[in-house]
C-alpha positions, 0 to 999 in steps of 0.5 A: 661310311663304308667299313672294310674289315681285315681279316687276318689269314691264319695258317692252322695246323694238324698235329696227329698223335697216338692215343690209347684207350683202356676200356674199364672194368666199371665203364668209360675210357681212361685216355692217356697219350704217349707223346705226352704223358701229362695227358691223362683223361676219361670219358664215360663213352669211346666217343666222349673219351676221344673228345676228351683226348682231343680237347686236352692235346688241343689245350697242351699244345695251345700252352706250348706254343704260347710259351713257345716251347717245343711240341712233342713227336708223337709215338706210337706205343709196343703194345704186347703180351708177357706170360709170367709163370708162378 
Protein backbone atom coordinates (compact mmCIF):
# COMPACT_ATOMS: atom_id res chain seq x y z
CA UNK A 1 0.00 0.00 0.00
CA UNK A 2 1.52 3.15 -1.27
CA UNK A 3 0.50 6.31 1.16
CA UNK A 4 0.51 9.95 -0.72
CA UNK A 5 0.44 12.75 1.88
CA UNK A 6 -1.29 16.20 1.19
CA UNK A 7 0.77 18.69 2.11
CA UNK A 8 -1.15 21.83 2.45
CA UNK A 9 0.91 24.86 0.86
CA UNK A 10 0.50 27.70 2.97
CA UNK A 11 1.35 31.13 2.28
CA UNK A 12 3.32 33.06 4.98
CA UNK A 13 3.87 36.42 5.52
CA UNK A 14 6.46 39.04 6.74
CA UNK A 15 4.90 41.66 8.87
CA UNK A 16 8.27 44.27 9.90
CA UNK A 17 7.60 46.47 12.96
CA UNK A 18 9.53 48.97 14.58
CA UNK A 19 11.06 48.47 17.92
CA UNK A 20 12.58 50.24 20.64
CA UNK A 21 15.16 49.09 23.02
CA UNK A 22 15.90 51.08 26.04
CA UNK A 23 19.20 50.17 27.53
CA UNK A 24 18.77 49.99 31.69
CA UNK A 25 20.70 51.43 34.33
CA UNK A 26 20.90 47.62 36.25
CA UNK A 27 21.34 45.78 32.68
CA UNK A 28 19.04 44.24 29.85
CA UNK A 29 16.67 45.75 27.46
CA UNK A 30 13.11 46.79 28.38
CA UNK A 31 11.34 46.46 24.43
CA UNK A 32 8.31 48.16 23.73
CA UNK A 33 6.53 48.36 20.05
CA UNK A 34 4.90 51.50 18.98
CA UNK A 35 2.44 49.86 16.73
CA UNK A 36 1.54 47.68 19.40
CA UNK A 37 1.53 49.21 22.96
CA UNK A 38 0.38 45.84 24.72
CA UNK A 39 3.72 44.64 23.87
CA UNK A 40 6.26 45.38 26.41
CA UNK A 41 9.28 42.73 26.96
CA UNK A 42 12.66 42.44 28.42
CA UNK A 43 15.76 40.59 27.63
CA UNK A 44 19.06 40.36 29.78
CA UNK A 45 21.03 40.92 26.58
CA UNK A 46 20.19 42.99 22.77
CA UNK A 47 20.02 39.93 21.47
CA UNK A 48 17.80 38.01 24.16
CA UNK A 49 15.61 41.29 23.91
CA UNK A 50 15.12 41.08 20.32
CA UNK A 51 14.17 37.34 20.46
CA UNK A 52 11.76 38.40 22.95
CA UNK A 53 10.40 41.23 20.84
CA UNK A 54 9.93 38.82 18.09
CA UNK A 55 8.20 36.08 19.88
CA UNK A 56 5.66 38.46 21.42
CA UNK A 57 4.80 40.40 18.19
CA UNK A 58 4.61 36.69 16.55
CA UNK A 59 2.44 35.73 19.43
CA UNK A 60 0.13 39.05 18.97
CA UNK A 61 -0.60 38.64 15.61
CA UNK A 62 -0.96 34.87 15.87
CA UNK A 63 -4.08 36.11 18.28
CA UNK A 64 -5.26 38.46 16.05
CA UNK A 65 -5.48 36.79 13.04
CA UNK A 66 -7.06 33.82 14.81
CA UNK A 67 -10.09 36.34 16.12
CA UNK A 68 -9.66 37.88 12.81
CA UNK A 69 -9.09 41.08 14.07
CA UNK A 70 -7.12 43.69 12.07
CA UNK A 71 -2.99 43.74 12.40
CA UNK A 72 -1.83 47.13 13.17
CA UNK A 73 0.54 49.42 10.75
CA UNK A 74 3.58 49.76 12.07
CA UNK A 75 5.15 53.45 13.15
CA UNK A 76 7.90 54.49 13.60
CA UNK A 77 8.57 56.35 16.58
CA UNK A 78 9.99 60.83 16.72
CA UNK A 79 12.55 60.28 19.04
CA UNK A 80 14.29 63.39 20.05
CA UNK A 81 15.53 65.77 22.94
CA UNK A 82 13.77 68.39 25.18
CA UNK A 83 15.84 70.93 27.07
CA UNK A 84 14.03 72.03 30.33
CA UNK A 85 15.73 74.90 32.08
CA UNK A 86 14.85 75.15 36.10
Amino acid sequence: MIKILAVRETKMKIYNFTVVFEPLGEGGYNVIVPAIPEICTFGETLEEAKAMAADAIKCYIESALKANEPIPEDREPSIGRIAVRI
